[in-house]
GUDOLUM-292999 format. One record per residue: x negated, y negated, z negated of N, C-alpha, C in turn; residue in three letters. Coordinates in steps of 0.02 Angstrom, whole numbers, plus 32768, in hexadecimal, padded with zeros to 4 digits. Atoms other than C-alpha are relative to their C-alpha. Example, Ala and Ser with C-alpha at 12.3 -4.5 7.8 and 13.67 -1.06 7.14 Angstrom:
7FD3803B80007D9980E17E7A7FD37FC48000Ala;802A803B80037D5480357E9B80277FC97FDBSer;
This chain:
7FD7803B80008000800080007FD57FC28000Unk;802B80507FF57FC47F40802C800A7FF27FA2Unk;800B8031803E7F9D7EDF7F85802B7FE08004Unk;7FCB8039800A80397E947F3C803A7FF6803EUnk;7FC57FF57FC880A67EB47FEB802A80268015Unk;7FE07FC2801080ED7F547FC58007801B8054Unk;7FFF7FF17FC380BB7F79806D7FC8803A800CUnk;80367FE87FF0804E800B80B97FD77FE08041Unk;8024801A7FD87FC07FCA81228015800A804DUnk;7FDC7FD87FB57FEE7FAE81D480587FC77FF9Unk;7FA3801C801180AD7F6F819E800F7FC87FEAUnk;7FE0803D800D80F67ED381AF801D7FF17FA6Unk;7FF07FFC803B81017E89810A805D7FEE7FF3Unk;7FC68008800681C77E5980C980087FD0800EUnk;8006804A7FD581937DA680E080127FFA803BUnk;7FF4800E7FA781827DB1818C802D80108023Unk;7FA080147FDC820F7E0D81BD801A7FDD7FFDUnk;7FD5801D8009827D7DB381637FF77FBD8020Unk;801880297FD7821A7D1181A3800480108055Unk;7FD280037FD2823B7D6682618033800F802DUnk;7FAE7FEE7FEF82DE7D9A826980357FBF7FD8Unk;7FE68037801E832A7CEF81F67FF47FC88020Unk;80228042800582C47C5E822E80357FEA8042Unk;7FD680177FCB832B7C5482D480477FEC7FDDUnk;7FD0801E802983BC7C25825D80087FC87FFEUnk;800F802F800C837A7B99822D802A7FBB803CUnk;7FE780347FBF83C77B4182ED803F7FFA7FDEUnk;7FD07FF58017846C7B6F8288801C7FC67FC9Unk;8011803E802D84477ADD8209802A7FC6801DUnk;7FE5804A7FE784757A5E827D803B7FEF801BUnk;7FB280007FE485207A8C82A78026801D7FC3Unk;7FFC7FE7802885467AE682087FEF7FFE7FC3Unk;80168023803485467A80816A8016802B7FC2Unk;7FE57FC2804E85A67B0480F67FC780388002Unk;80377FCA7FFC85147B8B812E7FBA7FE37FDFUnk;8048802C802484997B0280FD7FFE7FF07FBDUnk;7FEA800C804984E17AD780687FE4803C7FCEUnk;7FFD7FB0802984E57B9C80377FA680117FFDUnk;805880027FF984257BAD806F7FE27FDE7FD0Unk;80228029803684037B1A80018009802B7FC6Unk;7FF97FEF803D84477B697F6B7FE1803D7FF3Unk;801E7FC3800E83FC7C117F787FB87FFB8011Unk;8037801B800683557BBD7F9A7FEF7FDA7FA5Unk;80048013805C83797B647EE68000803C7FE1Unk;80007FB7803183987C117EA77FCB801F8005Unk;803E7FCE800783137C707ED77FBE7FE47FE5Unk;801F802A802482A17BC87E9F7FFB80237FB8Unk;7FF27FE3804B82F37BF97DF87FEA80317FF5Unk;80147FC6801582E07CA07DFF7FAA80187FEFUnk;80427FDA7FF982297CB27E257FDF7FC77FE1Unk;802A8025802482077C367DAD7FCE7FCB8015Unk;803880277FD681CE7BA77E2A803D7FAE7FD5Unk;7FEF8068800F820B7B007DBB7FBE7FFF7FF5Unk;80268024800D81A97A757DA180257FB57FFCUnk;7FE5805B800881BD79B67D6E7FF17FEA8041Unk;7FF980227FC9817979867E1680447FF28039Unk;7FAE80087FDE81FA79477E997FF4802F8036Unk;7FF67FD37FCA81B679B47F1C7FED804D7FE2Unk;80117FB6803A81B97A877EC37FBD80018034Unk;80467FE67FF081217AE67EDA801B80338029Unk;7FDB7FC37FE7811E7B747F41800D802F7FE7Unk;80017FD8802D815B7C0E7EFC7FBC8045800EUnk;802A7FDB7FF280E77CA47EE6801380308037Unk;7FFE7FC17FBA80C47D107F8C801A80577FE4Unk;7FF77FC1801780BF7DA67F2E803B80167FDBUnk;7F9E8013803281747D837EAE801E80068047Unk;7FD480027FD081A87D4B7F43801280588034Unk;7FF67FBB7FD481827DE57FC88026803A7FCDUnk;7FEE7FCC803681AC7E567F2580578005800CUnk;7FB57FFA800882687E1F7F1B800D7FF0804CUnk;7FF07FF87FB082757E157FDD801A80457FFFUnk;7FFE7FC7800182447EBC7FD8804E802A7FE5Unk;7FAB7FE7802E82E07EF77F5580327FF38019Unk;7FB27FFD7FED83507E957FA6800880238040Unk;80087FED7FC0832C7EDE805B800F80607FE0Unk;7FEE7FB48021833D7F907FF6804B80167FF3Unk;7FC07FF3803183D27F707FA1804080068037Unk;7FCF7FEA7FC484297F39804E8007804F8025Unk;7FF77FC57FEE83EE7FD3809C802480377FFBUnk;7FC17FCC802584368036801880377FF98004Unk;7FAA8008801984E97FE5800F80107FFA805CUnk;7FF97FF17FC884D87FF880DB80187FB38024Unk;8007804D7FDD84D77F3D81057FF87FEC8046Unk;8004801E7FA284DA7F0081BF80197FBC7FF5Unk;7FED804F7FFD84C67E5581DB80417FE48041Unk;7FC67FFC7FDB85697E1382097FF57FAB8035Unk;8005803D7FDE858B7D8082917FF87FBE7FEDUnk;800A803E803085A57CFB82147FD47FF97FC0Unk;803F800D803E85537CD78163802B80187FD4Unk;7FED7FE0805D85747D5080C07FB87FEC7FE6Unk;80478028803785047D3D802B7FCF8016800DUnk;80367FEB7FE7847F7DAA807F7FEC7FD68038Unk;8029802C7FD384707D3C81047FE27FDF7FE5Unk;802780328029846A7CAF80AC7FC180147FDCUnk;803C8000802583EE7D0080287FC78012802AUnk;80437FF17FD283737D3980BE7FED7FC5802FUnk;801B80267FD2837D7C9D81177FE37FC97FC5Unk;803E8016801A83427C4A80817FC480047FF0Unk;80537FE37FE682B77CC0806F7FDA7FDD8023Unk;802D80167FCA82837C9781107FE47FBD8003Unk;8005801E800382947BF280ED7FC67FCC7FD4Unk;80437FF0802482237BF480537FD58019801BUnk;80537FE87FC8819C7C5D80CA7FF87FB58030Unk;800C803A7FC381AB7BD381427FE67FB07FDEUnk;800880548025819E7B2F80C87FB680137FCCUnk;80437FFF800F810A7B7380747FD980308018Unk;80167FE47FD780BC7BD880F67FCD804E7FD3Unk;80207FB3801080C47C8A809D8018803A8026Unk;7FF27FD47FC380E27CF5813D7FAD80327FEBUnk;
């Protein structure tokens, strides 16, 4: 397994998928203010979760490795409950296009 990517050598880490299969989303932003909205908030959450506050006005980035870790779980958990990404936005979208979004704003691809 890669260091901290729960990946075997060779294999796209969770980052990156999720970074490119999501990031094309992102065009979705600009016509789609309730999807953006939802993105925002599960970008604040996962902030929270992985323990990325700070007093500054701009957060830090969160850790690569927290981060790829709970990628990982959630990309599991869909698998298991047999998830297919649907045409519009459920909370898996949303929570993978913030992922991606976090890979993309502090360049942990």
């Amino acid at each position: 397994m890669g260091a901290g990517t729960g990946t075997y050598s060779g294999e796209v880490s969770p980052l990156a998928r999720i970074d490119a299969s999501y990031t094309p989303r992102f065009a979705e932003f600009a016509f789609e203010p309730g999807f953006t909205a939802a993105v925002d908030q599960h970008v604040a959450h996962l902030r929270e979760r992985l323990a990325v506050t700070c007093p500054d006005l701009v957060p830090h980035a969160p850790d690569r490795e927290a981060l790829s870790d709970y990628a990982l779980g959630f990309l599991d958990a869909l698998a298991e409950s047999g998830w297919r990404e649907p045409v519009g936005h459920d909370y898996a979208v949303c929570r993978l296009t913030a992922i991606s979004w976090l890979v993309r704003r502090h360049d942990l691809a």
